[in-house]
N, C-alpha and C positions, 0 to 999 in steps of 0.2 A: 378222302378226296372230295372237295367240294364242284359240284355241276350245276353249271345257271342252266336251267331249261327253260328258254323264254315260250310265251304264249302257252304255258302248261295246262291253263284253266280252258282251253280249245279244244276244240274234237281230237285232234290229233294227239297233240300236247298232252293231254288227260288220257287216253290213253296208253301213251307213252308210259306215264307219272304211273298211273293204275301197274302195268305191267313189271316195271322195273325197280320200284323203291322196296316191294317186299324181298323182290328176287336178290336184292344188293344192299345188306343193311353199312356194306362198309364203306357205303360214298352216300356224304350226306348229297338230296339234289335239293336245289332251290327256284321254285315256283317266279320266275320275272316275269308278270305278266299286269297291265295297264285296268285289266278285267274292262273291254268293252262290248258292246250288243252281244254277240258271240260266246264269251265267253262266260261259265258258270263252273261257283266253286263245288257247286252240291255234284258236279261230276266227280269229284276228288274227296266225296265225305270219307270212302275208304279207305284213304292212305291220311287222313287231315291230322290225326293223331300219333301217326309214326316219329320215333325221335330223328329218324332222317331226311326229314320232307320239314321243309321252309318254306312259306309265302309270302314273297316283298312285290309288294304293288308299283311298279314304276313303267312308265310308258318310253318305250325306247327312242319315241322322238324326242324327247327331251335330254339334252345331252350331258345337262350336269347332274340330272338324276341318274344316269347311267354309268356315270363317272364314278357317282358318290357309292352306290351299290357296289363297284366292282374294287373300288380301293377297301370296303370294308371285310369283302369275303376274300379278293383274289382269289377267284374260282379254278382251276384247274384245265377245267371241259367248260366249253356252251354250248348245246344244240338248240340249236336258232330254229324253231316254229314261228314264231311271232309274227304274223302277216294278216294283211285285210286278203280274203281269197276270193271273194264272192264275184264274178264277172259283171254280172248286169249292175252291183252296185259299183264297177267301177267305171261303167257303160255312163253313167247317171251322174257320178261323183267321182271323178279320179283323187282329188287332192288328198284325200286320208293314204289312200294307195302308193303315192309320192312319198309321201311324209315319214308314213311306217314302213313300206316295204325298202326304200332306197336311203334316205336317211334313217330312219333306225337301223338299218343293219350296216350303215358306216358309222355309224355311233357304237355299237357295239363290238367293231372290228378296232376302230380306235383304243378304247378302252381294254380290249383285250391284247393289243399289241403295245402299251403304256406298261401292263404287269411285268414283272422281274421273266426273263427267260428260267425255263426247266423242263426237266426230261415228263412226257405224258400230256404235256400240253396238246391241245388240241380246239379250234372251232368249227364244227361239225355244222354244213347250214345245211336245209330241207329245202328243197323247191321242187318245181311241177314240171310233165311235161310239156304243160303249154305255151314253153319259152320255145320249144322246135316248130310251134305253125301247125300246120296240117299235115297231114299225108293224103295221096290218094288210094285206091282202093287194092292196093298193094305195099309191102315194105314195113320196115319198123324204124320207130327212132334206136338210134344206136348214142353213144358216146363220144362220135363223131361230127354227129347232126349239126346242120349249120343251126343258128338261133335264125329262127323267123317269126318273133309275137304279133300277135293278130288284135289282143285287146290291149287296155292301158292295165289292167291286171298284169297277164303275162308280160305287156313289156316292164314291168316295174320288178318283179320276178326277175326278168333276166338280166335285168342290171343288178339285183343284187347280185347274180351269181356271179358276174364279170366282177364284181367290188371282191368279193370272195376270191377268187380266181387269180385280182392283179394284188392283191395283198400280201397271200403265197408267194407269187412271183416275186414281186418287188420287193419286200420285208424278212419273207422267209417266214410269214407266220403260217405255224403247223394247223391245213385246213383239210375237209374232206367236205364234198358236196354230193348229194344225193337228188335223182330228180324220178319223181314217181309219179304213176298214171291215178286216174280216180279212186279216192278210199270210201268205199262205205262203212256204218256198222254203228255202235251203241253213242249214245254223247253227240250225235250228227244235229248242227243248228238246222231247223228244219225249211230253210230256204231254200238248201240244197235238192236236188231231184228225187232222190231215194226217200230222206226221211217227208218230205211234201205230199209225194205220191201215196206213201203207206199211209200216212196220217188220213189226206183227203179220201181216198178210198174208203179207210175204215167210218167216216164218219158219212160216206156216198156224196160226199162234193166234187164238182168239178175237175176233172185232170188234166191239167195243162201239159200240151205237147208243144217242142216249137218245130216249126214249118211242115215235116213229114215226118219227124222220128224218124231221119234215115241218118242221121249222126250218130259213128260209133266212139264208142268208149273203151280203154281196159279202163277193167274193175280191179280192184287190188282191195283187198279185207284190210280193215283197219290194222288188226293185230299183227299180220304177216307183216304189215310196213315198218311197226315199230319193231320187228325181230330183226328186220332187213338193216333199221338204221343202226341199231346196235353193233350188230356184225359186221358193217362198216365201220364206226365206231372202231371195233377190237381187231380188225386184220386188214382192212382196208389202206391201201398207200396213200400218204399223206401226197397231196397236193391232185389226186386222182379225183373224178367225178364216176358215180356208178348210177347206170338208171334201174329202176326198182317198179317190174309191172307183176301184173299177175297173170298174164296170158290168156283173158278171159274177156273176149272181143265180142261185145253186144250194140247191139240197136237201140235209141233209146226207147223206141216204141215196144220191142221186144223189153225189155228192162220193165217197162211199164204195166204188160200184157203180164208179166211174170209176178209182178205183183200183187196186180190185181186176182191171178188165180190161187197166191197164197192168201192175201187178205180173204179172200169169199170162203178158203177151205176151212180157215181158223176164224171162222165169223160164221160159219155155218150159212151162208146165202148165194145164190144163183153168180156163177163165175160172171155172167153175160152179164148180168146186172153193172157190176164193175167197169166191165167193158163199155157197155154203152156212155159212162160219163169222159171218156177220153175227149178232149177238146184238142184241136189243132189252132193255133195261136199263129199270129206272124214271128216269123223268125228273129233273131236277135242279130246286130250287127258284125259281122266278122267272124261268125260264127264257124269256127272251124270244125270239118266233115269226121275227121278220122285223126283217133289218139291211137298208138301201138307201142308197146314197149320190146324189145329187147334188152334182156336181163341175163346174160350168158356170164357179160362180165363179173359181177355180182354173185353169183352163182358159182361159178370158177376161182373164184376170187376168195369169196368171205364164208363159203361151204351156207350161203345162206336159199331157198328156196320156198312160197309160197303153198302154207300148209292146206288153204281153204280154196275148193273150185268156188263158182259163181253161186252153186244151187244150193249149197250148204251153208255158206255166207249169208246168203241170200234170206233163206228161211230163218235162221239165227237174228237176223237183225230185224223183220217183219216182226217174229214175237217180241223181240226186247221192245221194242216203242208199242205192241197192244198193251205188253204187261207192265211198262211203267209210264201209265195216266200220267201221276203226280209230274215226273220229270215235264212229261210234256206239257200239260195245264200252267203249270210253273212259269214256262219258257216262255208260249202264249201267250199268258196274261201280261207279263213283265213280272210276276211276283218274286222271282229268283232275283232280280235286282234287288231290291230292298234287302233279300237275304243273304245277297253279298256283302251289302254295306255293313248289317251288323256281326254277320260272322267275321267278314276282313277285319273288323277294330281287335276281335277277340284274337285273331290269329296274329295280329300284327304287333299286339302286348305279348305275346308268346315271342315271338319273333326276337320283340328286340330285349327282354330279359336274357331269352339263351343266347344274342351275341354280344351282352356287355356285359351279361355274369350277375345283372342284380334286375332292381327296376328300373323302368324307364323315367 
């Protein structure tokens, strides 16, 4: 069985990619991803040699690229990753946000509603929960939740899930949507608050807070989320939306303090030290207070549940960015691009020998 996993070469994606191609040699998956800022193949040097992992570079806003990929594989499954997620750059820049998160993901609904009907079909999309809005300092998002998006991130999010959502409806194309609270852990672009904070601590830079760090988060470990989609994936009712948290509701000045006291323990230096570089920054626009999941259904559902609490995650992921410099320096400097571009040539003559049977 052939599986497009768009946005594969992403934190998410890649971890997805990492966890499941050894686990499943009997479904080849295929890497659809555009490889922009974010995303890097050296996340996937581990599986890059597997004969069941494929990488085809095509950007989903482009609609005859996505065309032409999907008529040559006619993939089976999609789980749809492929998104700009970053909030502040979409504070800054919406238009890519537009482009990729709402037009590509009707580009790839089209395309997957064009292939021939069969049994196992499936398009699995990933989104967030911050197409629900805020909460206040009570309650969870349920599967109920009215949508109320705050930025042009999440509202772009929640339109693709609606495009998801009326496609099922209207077409009958066989869909499952999943919407989860914050993931940390290994492969994290370090814009995000986790891998920033660990990084700047460890090198005693500045630590940006916004307004009070009295913004909570669930935290959800990277890996529990890709067990979650899976499970959804295999028991899940098709046309069903499940939200996927990990019940590990923090502050982000606590998230921060937490940090700072693994970095100082695994660096050997004064925890205070750390602390003293915390900065409070002005806040971000539309900045919603409180994320919570409710994940019963889920749970009830697809026999799936969140193996890692916060503090074990937690520590797990602070060592993985001490211990791999390179990764990071890499990402930093920009020099993992360049090593996109020559490894992508090499995987992309891979590529198109094993789907035409000779050379290209």
């Amino acid at each position: 069985m052939d599986i497009f996993v768009t946005g594969g070469a992403g934190f998410i994606g890649s971890n997805f990619l990492n966890l499941l191609v050894p686990r499943h040699p009997e479904h080849r998956f295929i890497n659809v991803d555009t490889l922009t800022y974010a995303a890097n193949l050296k996340n996937l040097v581990s599986i890059a040699d597997r004969p069941n992992y494929l990488l085809e570079r095509v950007d989903i806003a482009d609609r005859s690229a996505v065309r032409e990929v999907f008529a040559r594989y006619s993939p089976q499954i999609v789980v749809h990753f492929a998104a700009e997620s970053h909030v502040d750059r979409s504070i800054h820049a919406p238009d890519s946000f537009i482009e990729t998160n709402i037009t590509g993901t009707f580009n790839l609904l089209e395309a997957f509603r064009a292939l021939p009907a069969g049994t196992g079909k499936l398009f699995h999309h990933v989104s967030t929960d911050e197409v629900y809005g805020s909460l206040g300092e009570k309650g969870l998002f349920t599967e109920q939740t009215a949508y109320d998006p705050s930025s042009p991130y999440s509202a772009s999010k929640a339109s693709s899930d609606h495009l998801v959502r009326a496609y099922h409806r209207t077409y009958g194309l066989p869909a499952k949507i999943t919407n989860c609270s914050n993931n940390y852990g290994p492969y994290q672009f370090p814009e995000k608050l986790i891998p920033l904070i660990i990084l700047n601590a460890a090198e005693q830079k500045p630590l940006p807070v916004y307004g009070q760090g009295s913004n909570v988060r669930d935290w959800l470990y990277v890996e529990d989320h890709c067990e979650a989609i899976w499970a959804v994936m295999e028991k899940g009712r098709l046309g069903h939306t499940y939200n996927v948290g990990g019940r590990n509701e923090k502050k982000n000045l606590d998230v921060v303090k937490t940090i700072c006291s693994l970095v100082a323990r695994e660096q050997g230096v004064a925890e205070q030290t750390l602390l003293d570089l915390i900065r409070f920054v002005p806040d971000r626009p539309g900045h919603d207070q409180r994320y919570a999941i409710d994940a019963s259904k889920v749970i009830a559902e697809c026999g799936w549940k969140p193996k890692r609490d916060f503090e074990s995650g937690i520590r797990d992921t602070v060592r993985w960015y001490l211990q791999n410099a390179s990764w990071v320096n890499d990402v930093r400097s920009g020099e993992y691009r360049q090593w996109i571009e020559t490894n992508y040539a090499a995987r992309q003559t891979q590529s198109t020998r094993e789907t035409t049977g000779g050379t290209p």
